[in-house]
C-alpha positions, 0 to 999 in steps of 0.5 A: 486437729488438723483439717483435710487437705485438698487440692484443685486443678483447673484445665485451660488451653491457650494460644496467643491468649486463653482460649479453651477452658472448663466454662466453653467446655460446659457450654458446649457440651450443653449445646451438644445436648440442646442442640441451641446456644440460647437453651445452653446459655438458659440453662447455665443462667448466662446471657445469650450474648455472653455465650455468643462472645465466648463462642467467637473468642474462643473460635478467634483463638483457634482458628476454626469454627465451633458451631453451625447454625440453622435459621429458624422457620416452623421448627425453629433454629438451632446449633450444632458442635462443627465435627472439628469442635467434637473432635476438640472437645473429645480430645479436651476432656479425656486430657483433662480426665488423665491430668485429674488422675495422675494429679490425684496419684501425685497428691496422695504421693506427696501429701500422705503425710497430710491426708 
């Protein structure tokens, strides 16, 4: 009997070296929803100062800031996704979207024999 095949396809952006991929994605969506890295970092179980250096990197690569931050007072701090990461993220997702639909018509086409 034969087992189900399937396949993965993973979505990276590069310049000189990697720069963009689905974890700085994850994070950042995450500080987009909570609004700090350190509660992003939290609840992806990563180490603030890991999150910190995979913020700066990946700002290192692309040439533009990804987060503004606020100091902390009576309120606390906070981050906030710069419009030009927004735009980026936007522009990362919805490529990532189409790739994963047309590899998915790819696969059935070619694979169909197998599923």
């Amino acid at each position: 009997m034969e087992t189900k095949m399937t396949y993965n396809l993973s979505c990276r952006l590069f310049t000189d070296a990697k720069c963009f991929g689905p974890g700085v994605a994850q994070l950042l969506h995450a500080v987009q929803q909570l609004h700090s890295l350190r509660a992003a970092a939290l609840s992806m179980d990563m180490a603030y100062s890991k999150a910190w250096t995979i913020v700066k990197n990946s700002e290192k690569a692309l040439g533009f800031p990804l987060l503004t931050s606020t100091t902390g007072g009576k309120g606390g701090g906070g981050a906030a996704l710069t419009p030009r990461c927004v735009q980026l993220l936007d522009a990362y997702d919805s490529f990532c979207k189409r790739l994963q639909n047309a590899a998915a018509a790819l696969f059935d086409e070619e694979f169909s024999d197998f599923l």
